[in-house]
C-alpha positions in Angstrom: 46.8 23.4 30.1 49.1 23.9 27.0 46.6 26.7 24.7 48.8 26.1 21.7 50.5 28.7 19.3 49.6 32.6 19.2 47.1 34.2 17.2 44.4 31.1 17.4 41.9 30.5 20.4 42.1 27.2 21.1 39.1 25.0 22.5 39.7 24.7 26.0 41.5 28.4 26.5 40.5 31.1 29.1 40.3 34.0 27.2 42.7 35.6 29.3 45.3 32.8 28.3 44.3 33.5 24.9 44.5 37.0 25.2 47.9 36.5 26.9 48.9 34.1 23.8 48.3 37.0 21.3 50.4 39.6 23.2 46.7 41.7 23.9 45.0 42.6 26.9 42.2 40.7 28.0 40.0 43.9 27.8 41.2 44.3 24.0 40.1 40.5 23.7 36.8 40.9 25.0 36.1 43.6 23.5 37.0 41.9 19.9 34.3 38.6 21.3 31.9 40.5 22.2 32.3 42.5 18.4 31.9 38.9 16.9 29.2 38.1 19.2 27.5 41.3 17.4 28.1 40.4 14.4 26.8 36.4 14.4 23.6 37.7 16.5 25.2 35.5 19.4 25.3 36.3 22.7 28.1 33.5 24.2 30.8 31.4 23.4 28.6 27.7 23.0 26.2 30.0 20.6 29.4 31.1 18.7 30.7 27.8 18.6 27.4 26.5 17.7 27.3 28.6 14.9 30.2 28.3 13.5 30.3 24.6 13.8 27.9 23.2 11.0 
């Protein structure tokens, strides 16, 4: 699977691809998720997505 251009996350991407994408490690990129999970009171990607998605 193509996961588009850098700096995005696009539906469908492994966060390690995405990770990979944006020249970060996939540690660095979980760690930023699981900040945003924090933040939205979230605790996965379909609750973030459902969340963000009105």
């Amino acid at each position: 699977m193509n996961c588009a251009s850098p700096r995005r996350s696009p539906a469908g991407c492994r966060l390690r691809d995405t990770a990979k994408l944006n020249d970060i490690s996939y540690e660095t990129a979980r760690s930023h998720l699981k900040n945003i999970f924090s933040k939205l009171g979230v605790n996965s990607q379909v609750a973030l997505v459902r969340r963000l998605i009105p």
